[in-house]
mmCIF file of the C-alpha atoms, coordinates in Angstrom:
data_MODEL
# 
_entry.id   MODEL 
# 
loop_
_atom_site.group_PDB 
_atom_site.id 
_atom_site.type_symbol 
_atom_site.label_atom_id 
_atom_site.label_alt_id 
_atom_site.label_comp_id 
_atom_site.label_asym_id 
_atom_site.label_entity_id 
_atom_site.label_seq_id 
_atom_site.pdbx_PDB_ins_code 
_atom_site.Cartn_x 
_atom_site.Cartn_y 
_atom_site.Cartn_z 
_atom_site.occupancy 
_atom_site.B_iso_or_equiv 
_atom_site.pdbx_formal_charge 
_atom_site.auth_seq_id 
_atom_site.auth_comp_id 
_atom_site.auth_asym_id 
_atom_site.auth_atom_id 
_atom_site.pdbx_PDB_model_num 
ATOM 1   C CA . UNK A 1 1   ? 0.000   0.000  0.000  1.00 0.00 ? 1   UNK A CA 1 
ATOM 2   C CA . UNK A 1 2   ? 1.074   3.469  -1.320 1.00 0.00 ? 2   UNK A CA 1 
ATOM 3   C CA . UNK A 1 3   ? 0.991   7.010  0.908  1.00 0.00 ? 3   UNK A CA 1 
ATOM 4   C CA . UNK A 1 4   ? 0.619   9.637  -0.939 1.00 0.00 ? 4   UNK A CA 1 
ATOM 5   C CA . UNK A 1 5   ? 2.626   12.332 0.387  1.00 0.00 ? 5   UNK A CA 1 
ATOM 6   C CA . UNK A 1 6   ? 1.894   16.435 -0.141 1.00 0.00 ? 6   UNK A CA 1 
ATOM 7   C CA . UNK A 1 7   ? 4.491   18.971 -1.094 1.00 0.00 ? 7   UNK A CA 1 
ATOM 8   C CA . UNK A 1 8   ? 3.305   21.975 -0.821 1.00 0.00 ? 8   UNK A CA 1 
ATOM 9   C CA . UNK A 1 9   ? 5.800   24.808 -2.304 1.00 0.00 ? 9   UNK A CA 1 
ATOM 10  C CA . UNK A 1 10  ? 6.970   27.554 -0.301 1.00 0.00 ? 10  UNK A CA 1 
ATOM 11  C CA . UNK A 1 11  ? 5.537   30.149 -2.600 1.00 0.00 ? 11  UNK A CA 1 
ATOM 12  C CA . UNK A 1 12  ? 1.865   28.812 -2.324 1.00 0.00 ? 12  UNK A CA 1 
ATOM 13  C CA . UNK A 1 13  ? 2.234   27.992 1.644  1.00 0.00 ? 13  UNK A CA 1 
ATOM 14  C CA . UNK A 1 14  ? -0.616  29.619 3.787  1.00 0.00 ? 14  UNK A CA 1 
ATOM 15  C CA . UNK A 1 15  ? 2.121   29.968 6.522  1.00 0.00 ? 15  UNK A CA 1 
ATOM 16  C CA . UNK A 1 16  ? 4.632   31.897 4.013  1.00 0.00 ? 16  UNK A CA 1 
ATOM 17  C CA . UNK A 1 17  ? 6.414   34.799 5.632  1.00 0.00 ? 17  UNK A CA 1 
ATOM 18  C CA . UNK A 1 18  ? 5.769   37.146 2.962  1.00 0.00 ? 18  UNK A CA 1 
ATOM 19  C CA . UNK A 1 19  ? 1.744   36.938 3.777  1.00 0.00 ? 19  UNK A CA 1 
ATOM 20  C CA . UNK A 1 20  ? 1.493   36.848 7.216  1.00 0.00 ? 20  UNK A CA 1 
ATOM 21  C CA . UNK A 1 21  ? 4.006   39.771 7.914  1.00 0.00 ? 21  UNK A CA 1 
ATOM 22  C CA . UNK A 1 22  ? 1.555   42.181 6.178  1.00 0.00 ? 22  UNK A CA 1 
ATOM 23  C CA . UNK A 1 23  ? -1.870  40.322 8.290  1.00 0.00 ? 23  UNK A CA 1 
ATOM 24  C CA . UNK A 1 24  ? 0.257   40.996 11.691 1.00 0.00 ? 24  UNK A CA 1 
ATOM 25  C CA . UNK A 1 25  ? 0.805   44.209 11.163 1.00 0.00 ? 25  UNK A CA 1 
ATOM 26  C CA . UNK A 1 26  ? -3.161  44.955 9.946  1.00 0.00 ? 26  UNK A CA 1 
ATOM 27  C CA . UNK A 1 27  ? -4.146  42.760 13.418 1.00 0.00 ? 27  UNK A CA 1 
ATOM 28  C CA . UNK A 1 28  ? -2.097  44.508 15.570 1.00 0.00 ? 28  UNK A CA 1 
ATOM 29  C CA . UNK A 1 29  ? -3.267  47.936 13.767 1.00 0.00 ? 29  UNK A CA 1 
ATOM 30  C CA . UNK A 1 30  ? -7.001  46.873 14.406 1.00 0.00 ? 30  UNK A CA 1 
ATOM 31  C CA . UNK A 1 31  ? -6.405  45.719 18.145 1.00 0.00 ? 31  UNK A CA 1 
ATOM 32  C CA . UNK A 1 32  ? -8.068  47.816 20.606 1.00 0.00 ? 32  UNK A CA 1 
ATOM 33  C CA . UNK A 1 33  ? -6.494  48.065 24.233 1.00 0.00 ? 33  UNK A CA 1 
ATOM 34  C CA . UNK A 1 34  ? -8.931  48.484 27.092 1.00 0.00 ? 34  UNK A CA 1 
ATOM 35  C CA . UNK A 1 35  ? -9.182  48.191 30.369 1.00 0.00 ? 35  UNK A CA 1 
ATOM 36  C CA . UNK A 1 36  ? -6.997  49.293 33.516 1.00 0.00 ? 36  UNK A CA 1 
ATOM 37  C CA . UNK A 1 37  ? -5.518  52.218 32.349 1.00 0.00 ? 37  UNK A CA 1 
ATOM 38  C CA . UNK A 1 38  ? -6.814  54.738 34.292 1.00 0.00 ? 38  UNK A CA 1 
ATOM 39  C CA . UNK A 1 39  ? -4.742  58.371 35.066 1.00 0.00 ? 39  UNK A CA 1 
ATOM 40  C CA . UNK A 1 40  ? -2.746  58.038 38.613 1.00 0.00 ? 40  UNK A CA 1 
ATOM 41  C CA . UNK A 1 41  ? -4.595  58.993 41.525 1.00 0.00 ? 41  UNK A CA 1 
ATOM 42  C CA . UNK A 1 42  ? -2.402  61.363 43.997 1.00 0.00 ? 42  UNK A CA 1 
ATOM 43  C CA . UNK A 1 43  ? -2.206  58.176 46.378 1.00 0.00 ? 43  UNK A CA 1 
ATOM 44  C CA . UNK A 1 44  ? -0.352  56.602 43.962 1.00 0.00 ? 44  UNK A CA 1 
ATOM 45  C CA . UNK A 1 45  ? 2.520   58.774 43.797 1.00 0.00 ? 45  UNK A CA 1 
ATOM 46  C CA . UNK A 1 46  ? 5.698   56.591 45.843 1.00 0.00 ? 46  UNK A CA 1 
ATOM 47  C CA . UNK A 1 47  ? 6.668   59.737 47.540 1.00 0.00 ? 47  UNK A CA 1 
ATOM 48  C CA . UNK A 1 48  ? 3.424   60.314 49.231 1.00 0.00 ? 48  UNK A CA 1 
ATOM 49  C CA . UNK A 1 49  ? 3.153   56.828 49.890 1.00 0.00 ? 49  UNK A CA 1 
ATOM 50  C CA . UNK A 1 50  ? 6.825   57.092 51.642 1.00 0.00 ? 50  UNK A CA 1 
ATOM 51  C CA . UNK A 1 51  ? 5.960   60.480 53.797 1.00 0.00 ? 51  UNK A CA 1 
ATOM 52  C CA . UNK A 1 52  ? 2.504   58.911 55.086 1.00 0.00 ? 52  UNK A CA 1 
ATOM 53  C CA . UNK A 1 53  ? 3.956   55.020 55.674 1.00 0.00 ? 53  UNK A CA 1 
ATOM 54  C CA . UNK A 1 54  ? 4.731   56.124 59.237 1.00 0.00 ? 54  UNK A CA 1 
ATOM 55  C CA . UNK A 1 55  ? 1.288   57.319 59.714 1.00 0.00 ? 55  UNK A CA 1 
ATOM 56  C CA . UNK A 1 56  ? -0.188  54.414 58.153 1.00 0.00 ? 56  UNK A CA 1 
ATOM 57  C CA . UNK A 1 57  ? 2.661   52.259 60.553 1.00 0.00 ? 57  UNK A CA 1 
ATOM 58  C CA . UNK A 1 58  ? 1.178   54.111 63.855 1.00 0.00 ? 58  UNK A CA 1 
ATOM 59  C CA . UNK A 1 59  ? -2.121  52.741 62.730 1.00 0.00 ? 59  UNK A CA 1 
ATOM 60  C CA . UNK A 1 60  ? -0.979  49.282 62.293 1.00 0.00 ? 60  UNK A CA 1 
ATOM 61  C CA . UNK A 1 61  ? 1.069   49.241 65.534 1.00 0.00 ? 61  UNK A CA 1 
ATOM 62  C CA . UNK A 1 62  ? -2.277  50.633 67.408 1.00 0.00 ? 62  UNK A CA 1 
ATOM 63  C CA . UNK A 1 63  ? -4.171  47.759 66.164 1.00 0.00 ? 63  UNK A CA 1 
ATOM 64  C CA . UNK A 1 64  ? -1.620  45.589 66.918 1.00 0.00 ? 64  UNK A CA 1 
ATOM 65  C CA . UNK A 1 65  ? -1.118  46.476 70.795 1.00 0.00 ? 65  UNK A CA 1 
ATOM 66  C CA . UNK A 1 66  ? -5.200  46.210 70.744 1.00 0.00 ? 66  UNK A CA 1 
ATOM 67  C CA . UNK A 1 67  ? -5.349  42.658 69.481 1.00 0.00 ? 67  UNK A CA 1 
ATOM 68  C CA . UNK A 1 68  ? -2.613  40.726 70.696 1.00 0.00 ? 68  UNK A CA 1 
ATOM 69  C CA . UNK A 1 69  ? -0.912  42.891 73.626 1.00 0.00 ? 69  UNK A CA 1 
ATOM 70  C CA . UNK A 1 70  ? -3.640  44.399 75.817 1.00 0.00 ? 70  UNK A CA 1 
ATOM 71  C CA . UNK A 1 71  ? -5.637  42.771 78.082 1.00 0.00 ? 71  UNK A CA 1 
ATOM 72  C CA . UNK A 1 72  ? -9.080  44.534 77.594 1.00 0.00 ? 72  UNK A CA 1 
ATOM 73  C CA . UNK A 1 73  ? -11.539 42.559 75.902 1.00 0.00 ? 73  UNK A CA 1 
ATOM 74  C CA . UNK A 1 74  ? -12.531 42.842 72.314 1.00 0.00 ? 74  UNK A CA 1 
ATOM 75  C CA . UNK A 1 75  ? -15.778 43.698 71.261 1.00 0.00 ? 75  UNK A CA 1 
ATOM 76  C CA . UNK A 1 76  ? -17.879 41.372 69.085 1.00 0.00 ? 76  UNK A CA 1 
ATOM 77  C CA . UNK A 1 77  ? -16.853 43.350 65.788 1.00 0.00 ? 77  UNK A CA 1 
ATOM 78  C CA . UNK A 1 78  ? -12.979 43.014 66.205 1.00 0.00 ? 78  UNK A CA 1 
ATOM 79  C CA . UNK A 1 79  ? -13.649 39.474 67.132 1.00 0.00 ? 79  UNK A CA 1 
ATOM 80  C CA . UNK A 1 80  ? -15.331 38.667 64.010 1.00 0.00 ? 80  UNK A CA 1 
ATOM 81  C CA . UNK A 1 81  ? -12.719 40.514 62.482 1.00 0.00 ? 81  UNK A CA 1 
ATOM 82  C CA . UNK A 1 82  ? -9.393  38.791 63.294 1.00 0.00 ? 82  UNK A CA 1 
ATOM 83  C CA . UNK A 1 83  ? -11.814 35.452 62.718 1.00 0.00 ? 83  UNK A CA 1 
ATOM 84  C CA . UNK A 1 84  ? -12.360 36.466 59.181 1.00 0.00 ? 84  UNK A CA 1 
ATOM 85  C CA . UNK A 1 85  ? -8.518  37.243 58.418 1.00 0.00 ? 85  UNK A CA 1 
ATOM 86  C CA . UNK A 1 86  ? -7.486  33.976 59.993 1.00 0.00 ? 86  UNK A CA 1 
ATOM 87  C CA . UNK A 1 87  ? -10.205 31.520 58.273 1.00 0.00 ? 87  UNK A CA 1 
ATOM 88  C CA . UNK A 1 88  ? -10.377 33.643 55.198 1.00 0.00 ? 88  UNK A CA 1 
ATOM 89  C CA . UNK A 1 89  ? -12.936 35.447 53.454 1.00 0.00 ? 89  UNK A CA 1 
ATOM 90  C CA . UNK A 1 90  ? -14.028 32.581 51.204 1.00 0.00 ? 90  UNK A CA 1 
ATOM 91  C CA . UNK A 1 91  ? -14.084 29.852 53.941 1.00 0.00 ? 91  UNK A CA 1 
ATOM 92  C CA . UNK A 1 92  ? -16.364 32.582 56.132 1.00 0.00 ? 92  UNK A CA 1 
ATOM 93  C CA . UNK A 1 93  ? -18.977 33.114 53.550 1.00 0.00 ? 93  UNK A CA 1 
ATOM 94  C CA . UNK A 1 94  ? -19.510 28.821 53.331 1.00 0.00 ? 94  UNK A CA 1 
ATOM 95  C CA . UNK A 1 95  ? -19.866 28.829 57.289 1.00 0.00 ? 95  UNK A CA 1 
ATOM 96  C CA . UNK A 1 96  ? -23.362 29.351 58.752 1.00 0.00 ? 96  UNK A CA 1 
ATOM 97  C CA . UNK A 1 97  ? -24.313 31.476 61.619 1.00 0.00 ? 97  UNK A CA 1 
ATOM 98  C CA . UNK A 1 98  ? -23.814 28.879 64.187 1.00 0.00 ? 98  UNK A CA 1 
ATOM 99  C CA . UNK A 1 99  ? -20.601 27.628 62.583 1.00 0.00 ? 99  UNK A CA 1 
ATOM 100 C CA . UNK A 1 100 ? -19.290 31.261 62.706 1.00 0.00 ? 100 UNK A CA 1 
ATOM 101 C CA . UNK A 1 101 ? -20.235 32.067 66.106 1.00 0.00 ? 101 UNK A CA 1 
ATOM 102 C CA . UNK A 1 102 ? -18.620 28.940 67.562 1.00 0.00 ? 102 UNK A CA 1 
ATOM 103 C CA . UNK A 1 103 ? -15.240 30.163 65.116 1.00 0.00 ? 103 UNK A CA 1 
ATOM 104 C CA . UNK A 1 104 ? -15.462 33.321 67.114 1.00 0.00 ? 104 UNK A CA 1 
ATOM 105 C CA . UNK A 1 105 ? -16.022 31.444 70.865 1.00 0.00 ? 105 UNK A CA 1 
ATOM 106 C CA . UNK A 1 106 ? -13.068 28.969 69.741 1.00 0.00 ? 106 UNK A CA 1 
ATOM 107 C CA . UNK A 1 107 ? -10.612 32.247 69.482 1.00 0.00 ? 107 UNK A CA 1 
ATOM 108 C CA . UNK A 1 108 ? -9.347  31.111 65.949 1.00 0.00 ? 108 UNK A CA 1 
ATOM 109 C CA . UNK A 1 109 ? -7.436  33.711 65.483 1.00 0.00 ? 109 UNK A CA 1 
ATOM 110 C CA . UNK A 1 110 ? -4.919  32.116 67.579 1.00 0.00 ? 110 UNK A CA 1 
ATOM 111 C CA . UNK A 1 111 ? -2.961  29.310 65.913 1.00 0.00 ? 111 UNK A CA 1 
ATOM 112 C CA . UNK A 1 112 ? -3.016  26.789 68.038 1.00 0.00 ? 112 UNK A CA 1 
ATOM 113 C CA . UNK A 1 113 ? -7.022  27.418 68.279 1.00 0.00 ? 113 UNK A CA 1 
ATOM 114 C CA . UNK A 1 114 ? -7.222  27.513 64.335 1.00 0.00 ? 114 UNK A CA 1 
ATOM 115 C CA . UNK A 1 115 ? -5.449  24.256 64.035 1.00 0.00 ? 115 UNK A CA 1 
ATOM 116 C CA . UNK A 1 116 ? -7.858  22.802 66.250 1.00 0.00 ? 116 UNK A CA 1 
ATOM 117 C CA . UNK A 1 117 ? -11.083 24.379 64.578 1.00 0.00 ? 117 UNK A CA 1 
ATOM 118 C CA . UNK A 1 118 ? -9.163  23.392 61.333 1.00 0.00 ? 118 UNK A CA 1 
ATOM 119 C CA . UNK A 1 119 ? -9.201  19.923 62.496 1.00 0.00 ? 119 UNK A CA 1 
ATOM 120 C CA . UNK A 1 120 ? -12.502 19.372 64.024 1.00 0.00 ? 120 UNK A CA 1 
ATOM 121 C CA . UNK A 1 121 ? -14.289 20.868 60.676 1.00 0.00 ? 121 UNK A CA 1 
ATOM 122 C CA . UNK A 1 122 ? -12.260 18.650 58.375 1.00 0.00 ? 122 UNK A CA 1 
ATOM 123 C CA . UNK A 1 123 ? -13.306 15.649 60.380 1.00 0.00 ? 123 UNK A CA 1 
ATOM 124 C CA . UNK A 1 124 ? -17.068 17.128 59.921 1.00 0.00 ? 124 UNK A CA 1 
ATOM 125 C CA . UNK A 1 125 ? -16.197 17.509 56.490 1.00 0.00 ? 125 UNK A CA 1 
ATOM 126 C CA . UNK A 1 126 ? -15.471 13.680 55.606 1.00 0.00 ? 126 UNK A CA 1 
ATOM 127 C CA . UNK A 1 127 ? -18.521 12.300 57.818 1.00 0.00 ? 127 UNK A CA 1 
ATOM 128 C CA . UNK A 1 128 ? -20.532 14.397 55.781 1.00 0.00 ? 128 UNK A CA 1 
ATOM 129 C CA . UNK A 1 129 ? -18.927 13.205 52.687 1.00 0.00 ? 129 UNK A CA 1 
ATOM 130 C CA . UNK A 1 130 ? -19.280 9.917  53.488 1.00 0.00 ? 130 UNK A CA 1 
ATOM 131 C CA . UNK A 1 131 ? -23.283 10.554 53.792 1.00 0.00 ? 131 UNK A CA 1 
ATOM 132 C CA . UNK A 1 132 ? -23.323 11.728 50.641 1.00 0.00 ? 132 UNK A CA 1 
ATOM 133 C CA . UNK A 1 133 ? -21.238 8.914  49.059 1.00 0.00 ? 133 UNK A CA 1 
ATOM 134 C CA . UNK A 1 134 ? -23.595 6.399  50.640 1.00 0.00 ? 134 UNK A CA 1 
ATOM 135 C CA . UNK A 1 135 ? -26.978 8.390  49.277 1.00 0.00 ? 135 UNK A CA 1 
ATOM 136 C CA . UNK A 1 136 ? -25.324 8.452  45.956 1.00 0.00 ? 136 UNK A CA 1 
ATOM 137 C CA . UNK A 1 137 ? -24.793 4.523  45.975 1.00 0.00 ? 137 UNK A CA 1 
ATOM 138 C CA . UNK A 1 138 ? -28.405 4.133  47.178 1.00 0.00 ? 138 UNK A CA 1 
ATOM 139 C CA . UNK A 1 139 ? -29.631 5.993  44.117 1.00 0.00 ? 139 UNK A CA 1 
# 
């Protein structure tokens, strides 16, 4: 049995340089940009951003001492807070109320705490998987 084999010639080639250089430039010509351009905002400028840092620094410190040095007690909002930044925004929105306030009552914003929450919801996690598996095989 005989394969036929195709030559094409380099003249009559859809990939020849000699045609595409001139479609290139007539695509790139026709390409619109959009988007994130946008004219910098004063905040933006690295020398304001360097003459306010210690400002924004003081802040940070502030928030800091509040959190994790002092010994007053947080309010509900800073609680839910430091919750959200260690679980994660994403994680948070799955959890329901009842799941959220016992995140908040387990103090996961400490690490040991989060490991532990971490832990306990994985383990609720498979058993609930595991439910599911066996009402899929019943179906």
């Amino acid at each position: 049995m005989r394969y036929h084999t195709l030559t094409i010639e380099p003249s009559l080639s859809p990939f020849n340089i000699l045609t595409f250089l001139p479609l290139h430039k007539q695509l790139i010509a026709e390409v619109k940009i959009e988007g994130d351009y946008a004219k910098p905002l004063l905040k933006d400028l690295f020398v304001l951003q360097v003459a306010l840092s210690p400002y924004f620094f003081c802040l940070w410190l502030v928030k800091y001492h509040r959190r994790y040095i002092s010994k007053t007690p947080l309010s509900i909002e800073e609680k839910t807070e430091m919750a959200i930044e260690a679980i994660g925004i994403a994680t948070w929105d799955e959890l329901s109320a009842i799941q959220r306030t016992q995140a908040i009552d387990q103090s996961v914003w400490i690490s040991d705490n989060y490991d532990k929450w971490v832990f306990e919801r994985d383990k609720l996690l498979k058993k609930q998987g595991k439910r599911e598996e066996e009402e899929w095989s019943m179906d």
